[in-house]
TORKOL-207860 format. One record per atom (N, C-alpha, C): residue number from 1; residue in one letter; atom name; x, y, z. Coordinates in Angstrom, 1 decimal, decimal comma, padded with zeros to 4 digits, always signed. Layout:
+-----+-----+------+--------+--------+--------+
!   n ! res ! atom !      u !      v !      w !
+-----+-----+------+--------+--------+--------+
! NUM !   A !   CA !      X !      Y !      Z !
...
+-----+-----+------+--------+--------+--------+
This chain:
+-----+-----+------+--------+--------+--------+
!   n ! res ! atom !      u !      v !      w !
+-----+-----+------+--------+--------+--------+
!   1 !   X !    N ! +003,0 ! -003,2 ! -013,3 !
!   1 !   X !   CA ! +003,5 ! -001,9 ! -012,8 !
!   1 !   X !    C ! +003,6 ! -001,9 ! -011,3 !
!   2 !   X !    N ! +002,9 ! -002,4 ! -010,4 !
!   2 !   X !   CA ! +002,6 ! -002,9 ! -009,0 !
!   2 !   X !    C ! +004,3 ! -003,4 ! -008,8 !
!   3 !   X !    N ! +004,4 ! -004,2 ! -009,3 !
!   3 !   X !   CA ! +005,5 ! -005,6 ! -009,1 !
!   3 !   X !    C ! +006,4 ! -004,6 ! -009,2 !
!   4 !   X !    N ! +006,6 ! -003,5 ! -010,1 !
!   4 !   X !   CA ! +007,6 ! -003,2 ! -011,1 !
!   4 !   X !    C ! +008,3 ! -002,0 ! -010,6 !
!   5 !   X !    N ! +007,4 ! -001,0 ! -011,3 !
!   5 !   X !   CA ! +008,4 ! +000,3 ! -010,6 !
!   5 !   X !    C ! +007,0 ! +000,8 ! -009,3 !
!   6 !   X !    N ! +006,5 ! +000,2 ! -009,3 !
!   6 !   X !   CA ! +006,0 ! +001,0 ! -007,8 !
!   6 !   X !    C ! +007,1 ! -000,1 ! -007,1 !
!   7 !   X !    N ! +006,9 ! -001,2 ! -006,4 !
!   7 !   X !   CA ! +007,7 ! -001,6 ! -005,9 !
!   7 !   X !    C ! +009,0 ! -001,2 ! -005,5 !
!   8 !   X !    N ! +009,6 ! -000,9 ! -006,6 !
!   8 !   X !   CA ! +010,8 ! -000,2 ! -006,9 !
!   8 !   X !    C ! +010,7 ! +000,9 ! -005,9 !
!   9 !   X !    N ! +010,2 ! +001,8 ! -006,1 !
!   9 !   X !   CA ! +010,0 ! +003,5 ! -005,7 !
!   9 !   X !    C ! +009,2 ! +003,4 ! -004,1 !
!  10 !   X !    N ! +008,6 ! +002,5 ! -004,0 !
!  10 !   X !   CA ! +008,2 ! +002,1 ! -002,3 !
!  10 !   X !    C ! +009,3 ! +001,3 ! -001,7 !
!  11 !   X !    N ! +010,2 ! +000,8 ! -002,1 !
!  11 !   X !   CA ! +011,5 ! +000,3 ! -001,3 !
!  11 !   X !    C ! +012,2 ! +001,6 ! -001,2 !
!  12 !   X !    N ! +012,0 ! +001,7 ! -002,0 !
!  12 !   X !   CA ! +013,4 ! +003,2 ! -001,9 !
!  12 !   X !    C ! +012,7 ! +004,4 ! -001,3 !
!  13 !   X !    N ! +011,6 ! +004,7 ! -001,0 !
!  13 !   X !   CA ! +011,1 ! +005,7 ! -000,2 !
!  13 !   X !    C ! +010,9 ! +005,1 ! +000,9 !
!  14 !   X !    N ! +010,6 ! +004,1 ! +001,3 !
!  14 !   X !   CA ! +010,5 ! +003,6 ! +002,6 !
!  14 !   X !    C ! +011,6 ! +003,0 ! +003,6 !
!  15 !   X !    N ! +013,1 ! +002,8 ! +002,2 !
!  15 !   X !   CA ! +014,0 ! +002,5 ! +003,3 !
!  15 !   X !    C ! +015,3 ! +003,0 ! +002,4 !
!  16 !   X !    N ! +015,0 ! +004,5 ! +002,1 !
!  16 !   X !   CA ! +016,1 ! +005,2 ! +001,2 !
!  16 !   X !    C ! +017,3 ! +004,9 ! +001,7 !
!  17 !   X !    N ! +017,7 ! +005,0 ! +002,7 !
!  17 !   X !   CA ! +019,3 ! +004,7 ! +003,8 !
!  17 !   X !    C ! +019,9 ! +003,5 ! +002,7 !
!  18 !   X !    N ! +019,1 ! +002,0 ! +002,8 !
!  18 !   X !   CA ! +019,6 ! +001,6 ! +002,1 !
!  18 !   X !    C ! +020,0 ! +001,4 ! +000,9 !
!  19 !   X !    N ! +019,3 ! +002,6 ! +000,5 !
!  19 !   X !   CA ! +020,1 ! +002,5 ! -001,2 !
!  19 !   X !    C ! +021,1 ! +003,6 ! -001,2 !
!  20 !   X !    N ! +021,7 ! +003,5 ! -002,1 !
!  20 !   X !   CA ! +023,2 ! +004,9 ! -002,3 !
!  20 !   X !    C ! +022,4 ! +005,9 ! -003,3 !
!  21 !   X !    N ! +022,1 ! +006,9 ! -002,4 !
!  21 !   X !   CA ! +021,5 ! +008,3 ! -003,5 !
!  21 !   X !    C ! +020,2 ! +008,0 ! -003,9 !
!  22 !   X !    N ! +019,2 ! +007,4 ! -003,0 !
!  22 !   X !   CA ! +018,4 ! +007,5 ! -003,3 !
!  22 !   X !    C ! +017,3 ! +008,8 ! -002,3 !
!  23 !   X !    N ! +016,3 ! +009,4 ! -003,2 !
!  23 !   X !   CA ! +015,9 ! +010,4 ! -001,9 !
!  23 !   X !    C ! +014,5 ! +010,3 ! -001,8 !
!  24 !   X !    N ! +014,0 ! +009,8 ! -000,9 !
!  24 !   X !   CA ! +013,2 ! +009,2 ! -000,3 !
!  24 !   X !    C ! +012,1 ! +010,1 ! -000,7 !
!  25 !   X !    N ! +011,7 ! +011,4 ! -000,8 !
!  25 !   X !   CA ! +010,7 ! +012,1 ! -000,9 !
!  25 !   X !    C ! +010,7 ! +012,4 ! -002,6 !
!  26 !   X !    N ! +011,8 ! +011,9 ! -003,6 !
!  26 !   X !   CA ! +011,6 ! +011,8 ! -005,0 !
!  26 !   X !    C ! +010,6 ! +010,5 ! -005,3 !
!  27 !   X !    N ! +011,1 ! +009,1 ! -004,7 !
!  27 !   X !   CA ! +010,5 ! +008,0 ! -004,8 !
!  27 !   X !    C ! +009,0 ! +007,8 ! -004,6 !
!  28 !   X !    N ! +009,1 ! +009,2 ! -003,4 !
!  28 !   X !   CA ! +007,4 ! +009,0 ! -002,6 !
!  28 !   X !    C ! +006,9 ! +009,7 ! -003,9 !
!  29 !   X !    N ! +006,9 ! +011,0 ! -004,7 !
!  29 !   X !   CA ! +006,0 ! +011,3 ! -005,9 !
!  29 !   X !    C ! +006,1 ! +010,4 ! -006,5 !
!  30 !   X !    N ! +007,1 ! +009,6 ! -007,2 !
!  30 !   X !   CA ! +007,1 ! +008,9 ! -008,2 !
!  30 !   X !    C ! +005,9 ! +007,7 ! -008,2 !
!  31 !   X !    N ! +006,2 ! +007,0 ! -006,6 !
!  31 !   X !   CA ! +005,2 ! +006,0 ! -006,5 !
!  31 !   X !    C ! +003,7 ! +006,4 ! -006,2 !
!  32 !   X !    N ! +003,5 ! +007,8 ! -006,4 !
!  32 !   X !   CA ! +002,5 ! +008,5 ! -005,9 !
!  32 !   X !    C ! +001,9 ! +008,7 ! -007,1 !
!  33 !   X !    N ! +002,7 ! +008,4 ! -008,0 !
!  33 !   X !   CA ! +001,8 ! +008,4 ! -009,5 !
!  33 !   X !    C ! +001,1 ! +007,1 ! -010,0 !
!  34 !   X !    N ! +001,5 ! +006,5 ! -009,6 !
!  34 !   X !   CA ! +001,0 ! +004,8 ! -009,5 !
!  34 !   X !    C ! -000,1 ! +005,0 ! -008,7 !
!  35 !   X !    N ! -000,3 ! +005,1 ! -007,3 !
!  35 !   X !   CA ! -001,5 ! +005,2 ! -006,6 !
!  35 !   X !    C ! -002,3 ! +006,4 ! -007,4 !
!  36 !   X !    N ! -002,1 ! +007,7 ! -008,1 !
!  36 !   X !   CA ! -003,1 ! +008,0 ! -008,9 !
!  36 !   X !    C ! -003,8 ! +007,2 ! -009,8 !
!  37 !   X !    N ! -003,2 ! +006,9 ! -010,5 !
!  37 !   X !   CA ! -003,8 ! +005,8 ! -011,3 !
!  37 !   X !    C ! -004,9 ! +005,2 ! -010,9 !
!  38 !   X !    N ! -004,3 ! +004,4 ! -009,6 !
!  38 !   X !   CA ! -005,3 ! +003,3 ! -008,8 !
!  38 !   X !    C ! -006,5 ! +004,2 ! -008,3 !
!  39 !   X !    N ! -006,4 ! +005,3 ! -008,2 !
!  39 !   X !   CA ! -007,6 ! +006,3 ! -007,2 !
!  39 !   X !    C ! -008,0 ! +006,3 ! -008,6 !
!  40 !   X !    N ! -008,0 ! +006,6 ! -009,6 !
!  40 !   X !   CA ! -008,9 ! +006,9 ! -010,5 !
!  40 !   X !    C ! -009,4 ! +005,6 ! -010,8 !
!  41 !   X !    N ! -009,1 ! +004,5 ! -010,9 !
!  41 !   X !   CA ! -009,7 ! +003,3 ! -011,4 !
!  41 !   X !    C ! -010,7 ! +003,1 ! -010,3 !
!  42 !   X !    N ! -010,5 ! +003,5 ! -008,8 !
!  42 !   X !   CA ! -011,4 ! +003,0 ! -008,1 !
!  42 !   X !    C ! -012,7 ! +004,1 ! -007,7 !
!  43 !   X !    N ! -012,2 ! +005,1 ! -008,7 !
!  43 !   X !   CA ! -013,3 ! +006,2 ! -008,6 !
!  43 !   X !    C ! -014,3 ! +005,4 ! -009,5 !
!  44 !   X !    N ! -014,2 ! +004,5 ! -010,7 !
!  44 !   X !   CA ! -015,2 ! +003,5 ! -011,1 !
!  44 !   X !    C ! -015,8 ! +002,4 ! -010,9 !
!  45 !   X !    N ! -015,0 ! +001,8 ! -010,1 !
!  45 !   X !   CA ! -015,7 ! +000,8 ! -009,4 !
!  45 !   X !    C ! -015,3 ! +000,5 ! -007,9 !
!  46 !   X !    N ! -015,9 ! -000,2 ! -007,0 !
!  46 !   X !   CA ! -014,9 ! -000,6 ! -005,5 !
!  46 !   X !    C ! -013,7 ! -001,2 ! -005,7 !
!  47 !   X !    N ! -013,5 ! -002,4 ! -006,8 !
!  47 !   X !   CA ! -012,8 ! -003,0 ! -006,4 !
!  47 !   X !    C ! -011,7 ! -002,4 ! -007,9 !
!  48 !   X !    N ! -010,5 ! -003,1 ! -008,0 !
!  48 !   X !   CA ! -009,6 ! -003,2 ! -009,1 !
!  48 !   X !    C ! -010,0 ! -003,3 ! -010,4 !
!  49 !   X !    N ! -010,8 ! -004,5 ! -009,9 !
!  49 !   X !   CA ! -011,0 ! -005,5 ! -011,4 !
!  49 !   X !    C ! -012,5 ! -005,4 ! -011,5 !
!  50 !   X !    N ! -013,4 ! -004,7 ! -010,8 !
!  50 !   X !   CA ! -014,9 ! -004,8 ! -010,9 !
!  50 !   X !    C ! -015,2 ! -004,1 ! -009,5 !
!  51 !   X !    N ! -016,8 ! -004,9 ! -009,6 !
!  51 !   X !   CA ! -017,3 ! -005,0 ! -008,4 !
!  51 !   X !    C ! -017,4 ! -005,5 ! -007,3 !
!  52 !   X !    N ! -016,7 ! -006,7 ! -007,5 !
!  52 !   X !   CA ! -015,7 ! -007,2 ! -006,5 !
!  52 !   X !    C ! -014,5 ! -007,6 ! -006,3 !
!  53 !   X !    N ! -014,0 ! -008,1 ! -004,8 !
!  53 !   X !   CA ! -012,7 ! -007,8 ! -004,7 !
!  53 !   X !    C ! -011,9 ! -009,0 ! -005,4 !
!  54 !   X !    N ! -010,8 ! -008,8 ! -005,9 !
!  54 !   X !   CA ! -010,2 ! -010,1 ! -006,9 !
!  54 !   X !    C ! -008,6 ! -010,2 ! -006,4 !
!  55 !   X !    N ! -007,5 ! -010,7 ! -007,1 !
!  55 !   X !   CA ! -006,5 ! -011,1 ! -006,8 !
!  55 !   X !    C ! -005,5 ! -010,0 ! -006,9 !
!  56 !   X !    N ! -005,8 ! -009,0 ! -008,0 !
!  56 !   X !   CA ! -005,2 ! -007,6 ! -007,4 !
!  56 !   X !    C ! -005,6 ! -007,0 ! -006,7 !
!  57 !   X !    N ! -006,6 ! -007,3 ! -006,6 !
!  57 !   X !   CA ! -007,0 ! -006,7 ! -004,9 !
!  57 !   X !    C ! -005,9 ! -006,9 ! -003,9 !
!  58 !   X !    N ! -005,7 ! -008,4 ! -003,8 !
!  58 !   X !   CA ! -004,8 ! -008,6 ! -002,6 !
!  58 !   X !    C ! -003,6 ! -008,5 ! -002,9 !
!  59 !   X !    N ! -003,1 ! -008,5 ! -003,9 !
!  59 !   X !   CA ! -002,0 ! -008,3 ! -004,2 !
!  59 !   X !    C ! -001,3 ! -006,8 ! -003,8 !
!  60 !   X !    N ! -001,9 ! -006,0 ! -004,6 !
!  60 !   X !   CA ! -001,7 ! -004,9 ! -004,4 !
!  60 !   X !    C ! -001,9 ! -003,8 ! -002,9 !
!  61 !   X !    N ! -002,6 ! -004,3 ! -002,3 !
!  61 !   X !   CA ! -003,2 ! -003,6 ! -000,9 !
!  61 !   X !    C ! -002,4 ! -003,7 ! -000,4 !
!  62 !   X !    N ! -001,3 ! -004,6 ! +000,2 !
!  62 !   X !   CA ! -000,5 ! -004,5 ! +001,1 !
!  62 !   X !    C ! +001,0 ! -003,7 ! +000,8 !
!  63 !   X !    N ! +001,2 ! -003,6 ! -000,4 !
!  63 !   X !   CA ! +001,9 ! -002,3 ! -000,8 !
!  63 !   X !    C ! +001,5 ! -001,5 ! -000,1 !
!  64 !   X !    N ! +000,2 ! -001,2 ! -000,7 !
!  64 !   X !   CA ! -000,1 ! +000,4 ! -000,7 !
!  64 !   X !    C ! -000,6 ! +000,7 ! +000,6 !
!  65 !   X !    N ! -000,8 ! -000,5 ! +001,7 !
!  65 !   X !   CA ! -000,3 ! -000,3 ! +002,7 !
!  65 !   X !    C ! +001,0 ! -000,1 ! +003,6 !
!  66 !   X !    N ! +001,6 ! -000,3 ! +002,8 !
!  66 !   X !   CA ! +003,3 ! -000,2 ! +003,5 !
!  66 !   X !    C ! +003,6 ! +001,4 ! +002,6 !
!  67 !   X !    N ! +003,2 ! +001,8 ! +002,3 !
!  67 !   X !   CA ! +003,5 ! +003,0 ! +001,1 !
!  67 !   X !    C ! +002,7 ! +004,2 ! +002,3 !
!  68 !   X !    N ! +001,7 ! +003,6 ! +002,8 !
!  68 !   X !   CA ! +000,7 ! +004,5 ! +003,5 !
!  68 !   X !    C ! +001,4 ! +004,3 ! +004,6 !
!  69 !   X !    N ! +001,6 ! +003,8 ! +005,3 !
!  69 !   X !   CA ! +002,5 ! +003,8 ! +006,8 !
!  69 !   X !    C ! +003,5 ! +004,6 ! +006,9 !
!  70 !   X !    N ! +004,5 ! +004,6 ! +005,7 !
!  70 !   X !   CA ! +006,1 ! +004,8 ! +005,7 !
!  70 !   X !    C ! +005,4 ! +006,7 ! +006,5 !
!  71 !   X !    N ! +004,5 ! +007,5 ! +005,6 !
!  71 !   X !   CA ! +004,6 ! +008,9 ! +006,5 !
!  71 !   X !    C ! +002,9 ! +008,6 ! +006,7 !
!  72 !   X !    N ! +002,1 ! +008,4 ! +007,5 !
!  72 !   X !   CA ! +000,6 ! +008,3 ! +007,3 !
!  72 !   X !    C ! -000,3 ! +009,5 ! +007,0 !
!  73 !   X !    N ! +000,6 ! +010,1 ! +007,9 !
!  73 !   X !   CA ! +000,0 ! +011,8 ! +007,8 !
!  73 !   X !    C ! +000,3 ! +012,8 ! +006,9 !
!  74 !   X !    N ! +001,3 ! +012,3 ! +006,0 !
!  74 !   X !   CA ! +001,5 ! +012,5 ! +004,5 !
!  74 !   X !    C ! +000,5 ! +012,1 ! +003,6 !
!  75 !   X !    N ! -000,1 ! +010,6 ! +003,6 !
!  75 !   X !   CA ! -000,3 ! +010,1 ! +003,2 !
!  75 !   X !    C ! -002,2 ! +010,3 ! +002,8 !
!  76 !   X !    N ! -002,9 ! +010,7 ! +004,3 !
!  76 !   X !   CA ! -004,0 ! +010,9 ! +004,6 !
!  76 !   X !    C ! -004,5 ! +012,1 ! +003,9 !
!  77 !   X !    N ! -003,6 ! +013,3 ! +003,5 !
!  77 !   X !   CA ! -003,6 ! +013,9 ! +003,2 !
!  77 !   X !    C ! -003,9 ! +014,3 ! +001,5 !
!  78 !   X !    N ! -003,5 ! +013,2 ! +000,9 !
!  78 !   X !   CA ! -003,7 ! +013,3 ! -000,6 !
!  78 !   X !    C ! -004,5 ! +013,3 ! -001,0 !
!  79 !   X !    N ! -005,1 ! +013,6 ! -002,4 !
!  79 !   X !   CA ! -006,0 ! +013,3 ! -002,7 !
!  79 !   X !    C ! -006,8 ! +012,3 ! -003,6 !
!  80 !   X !    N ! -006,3 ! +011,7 ! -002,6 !
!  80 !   X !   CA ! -006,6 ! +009,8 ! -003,0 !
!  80 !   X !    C ! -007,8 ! +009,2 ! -002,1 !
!  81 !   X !    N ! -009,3 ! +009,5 ! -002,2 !
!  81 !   X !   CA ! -010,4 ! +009,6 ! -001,6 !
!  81 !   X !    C ! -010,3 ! +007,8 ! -001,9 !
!  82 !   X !    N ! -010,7 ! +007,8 ! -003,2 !
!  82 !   X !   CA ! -011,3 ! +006,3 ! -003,3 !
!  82 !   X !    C ! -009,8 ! +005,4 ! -003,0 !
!  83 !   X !    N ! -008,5 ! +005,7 ! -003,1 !
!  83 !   X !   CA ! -007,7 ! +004,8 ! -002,7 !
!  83 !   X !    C ! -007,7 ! +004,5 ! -001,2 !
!  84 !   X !    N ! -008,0 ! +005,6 ! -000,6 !
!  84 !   X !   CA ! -008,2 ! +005,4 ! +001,4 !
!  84 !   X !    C ! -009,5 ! +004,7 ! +001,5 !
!  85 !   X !    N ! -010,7 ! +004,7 ! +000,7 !
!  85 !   X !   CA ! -011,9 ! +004,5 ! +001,0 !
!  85 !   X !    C ! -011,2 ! +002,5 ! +000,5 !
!  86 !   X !    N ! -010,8 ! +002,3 ! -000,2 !
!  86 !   X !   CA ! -010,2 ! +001,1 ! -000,7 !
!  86 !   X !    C ! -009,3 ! +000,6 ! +000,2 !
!  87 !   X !    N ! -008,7 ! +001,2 ! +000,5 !
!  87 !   X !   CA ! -007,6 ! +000,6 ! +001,3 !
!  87 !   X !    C ! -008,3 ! +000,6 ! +003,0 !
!  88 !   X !    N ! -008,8 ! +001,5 ! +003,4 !
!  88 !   X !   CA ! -009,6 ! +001,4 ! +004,6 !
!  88 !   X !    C ! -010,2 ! -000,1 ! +004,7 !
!  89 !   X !    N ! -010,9 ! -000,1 ! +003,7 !
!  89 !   X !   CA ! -012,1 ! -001,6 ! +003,8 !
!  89 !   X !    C ! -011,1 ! -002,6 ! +003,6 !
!  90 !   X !    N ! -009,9 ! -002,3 ! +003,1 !
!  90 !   X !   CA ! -009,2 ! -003,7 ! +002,8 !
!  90 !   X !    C ! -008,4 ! -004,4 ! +004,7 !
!  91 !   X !    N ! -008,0 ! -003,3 ! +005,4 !
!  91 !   X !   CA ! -007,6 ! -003,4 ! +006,6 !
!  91 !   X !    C ! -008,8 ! -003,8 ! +007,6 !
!  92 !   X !    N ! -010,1 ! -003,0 ! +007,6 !
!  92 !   X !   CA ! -011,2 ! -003,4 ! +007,8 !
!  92 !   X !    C ! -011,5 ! -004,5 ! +008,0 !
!  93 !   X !    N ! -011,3 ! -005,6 ! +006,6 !
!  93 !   X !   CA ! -011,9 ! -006,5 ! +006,3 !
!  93 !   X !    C ! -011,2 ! -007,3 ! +007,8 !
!  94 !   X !    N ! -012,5 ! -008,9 ! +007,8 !
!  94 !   X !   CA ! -012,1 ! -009,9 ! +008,9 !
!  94 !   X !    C ! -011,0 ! -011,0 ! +008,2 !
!  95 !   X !    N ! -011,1 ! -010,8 ! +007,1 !
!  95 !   X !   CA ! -009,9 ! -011,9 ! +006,4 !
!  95 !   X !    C ! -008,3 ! -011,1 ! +006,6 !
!  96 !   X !    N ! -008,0 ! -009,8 ! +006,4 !
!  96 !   X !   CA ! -007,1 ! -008,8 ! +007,0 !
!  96 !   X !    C ! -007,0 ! -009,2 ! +008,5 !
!  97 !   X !    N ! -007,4 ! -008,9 ! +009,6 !
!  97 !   X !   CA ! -007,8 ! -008,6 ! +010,6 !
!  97 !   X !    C ! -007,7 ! -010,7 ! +011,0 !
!  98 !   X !    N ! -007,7 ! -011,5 ! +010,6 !
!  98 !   X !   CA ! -007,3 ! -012,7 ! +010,8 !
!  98 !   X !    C ! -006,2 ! -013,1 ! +010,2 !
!  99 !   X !    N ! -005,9 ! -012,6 ! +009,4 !
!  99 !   X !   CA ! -004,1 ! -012,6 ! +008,6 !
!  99 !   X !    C ! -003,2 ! -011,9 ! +009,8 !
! 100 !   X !    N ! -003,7 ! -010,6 ! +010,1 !
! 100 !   X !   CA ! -002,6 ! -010,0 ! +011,0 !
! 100 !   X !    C ! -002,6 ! -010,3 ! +012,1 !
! 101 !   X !    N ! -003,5 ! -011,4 ! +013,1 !
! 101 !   X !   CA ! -003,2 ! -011,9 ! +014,3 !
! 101 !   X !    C ! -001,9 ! -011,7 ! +015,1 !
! 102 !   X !    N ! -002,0 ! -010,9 ! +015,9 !
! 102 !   X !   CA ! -000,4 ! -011,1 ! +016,8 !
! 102 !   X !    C ! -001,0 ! -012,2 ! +017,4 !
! 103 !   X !    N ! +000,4 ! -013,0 ! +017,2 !
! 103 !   X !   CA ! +001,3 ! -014,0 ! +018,0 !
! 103 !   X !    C ! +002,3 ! -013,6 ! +018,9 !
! 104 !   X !    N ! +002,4 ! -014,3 ! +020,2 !
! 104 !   X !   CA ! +003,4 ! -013,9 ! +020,6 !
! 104 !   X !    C ! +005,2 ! -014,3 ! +020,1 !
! 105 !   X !    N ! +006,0 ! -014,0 ! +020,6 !
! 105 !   X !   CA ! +007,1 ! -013,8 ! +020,0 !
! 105 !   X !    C ! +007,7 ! -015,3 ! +020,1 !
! 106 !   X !    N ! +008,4 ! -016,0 ! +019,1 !
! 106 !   X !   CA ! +008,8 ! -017,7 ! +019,3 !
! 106 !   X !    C ! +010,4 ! -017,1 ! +020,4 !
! 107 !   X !    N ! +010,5 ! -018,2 ! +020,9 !
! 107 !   X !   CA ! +011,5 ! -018,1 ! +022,0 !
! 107 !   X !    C ! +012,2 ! -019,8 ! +022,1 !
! 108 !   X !    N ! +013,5 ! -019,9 ! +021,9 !
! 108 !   X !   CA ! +013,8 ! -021,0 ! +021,9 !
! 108 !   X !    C ! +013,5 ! -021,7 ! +022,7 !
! 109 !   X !    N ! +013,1 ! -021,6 ! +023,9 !
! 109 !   X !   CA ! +012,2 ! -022,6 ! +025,3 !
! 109 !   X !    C ! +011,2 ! -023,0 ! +024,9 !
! 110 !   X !    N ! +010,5 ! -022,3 ! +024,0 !
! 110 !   X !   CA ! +009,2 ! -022,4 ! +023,3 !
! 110 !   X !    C ! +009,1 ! -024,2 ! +023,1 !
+-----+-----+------+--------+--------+--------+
């Protein structure tokens, strides 16, 4: 479902121009029912799959970080406690926070 039609409905709400007729704030509920889901699952445990964090963990996080960016202050707003409290710790984390290292920019003189 991640892969599938959220995917789907986070492309198209995040970069609606590119598609023909698509409208960006239909997409954002649709994919907004997918992250319910996930807020309820994580109202049972921290992670996806348990108690700790696993491979839909990572899988999934960085969607629902690009899903959370596209409006933030839309987004902050929902009532999706345990998906921000999830997604918080995931950007948190030092394994995050060493993946996203800025580099500076490659330059052919380089």
């Amino acid at each position: 479902e991640a892969d599938g039609p959220f995917k789907h409905h986070l492309d198209r709400y995040k970069y609606a121009t590119r598609y023909d007729g698509a409208v960006a704030e239909e997409h954002r509920t649709a994919g907004g029912e997918f992250l319910m889901k996930l807020d309820a699952r994580l109202g049972e445990a921290p992670f996806l799959g348990g108690s700790r964090p696993g491979l839909a963990d990572m899988a999934i996080a960085p969607f629902v970080r690009q899903f959370a960016n596209t409006d933030r202050e839309w987004f902050d707003v929902q009532p999706w406690v345990n998906l921000r409290r999830w997604l918080e710790a995931f950007l948190a984390s030092d394994r995050f926070q060493r993946i996203m290292e800025k580099h500076p920019v490659w330059a052919t003189s380089d």
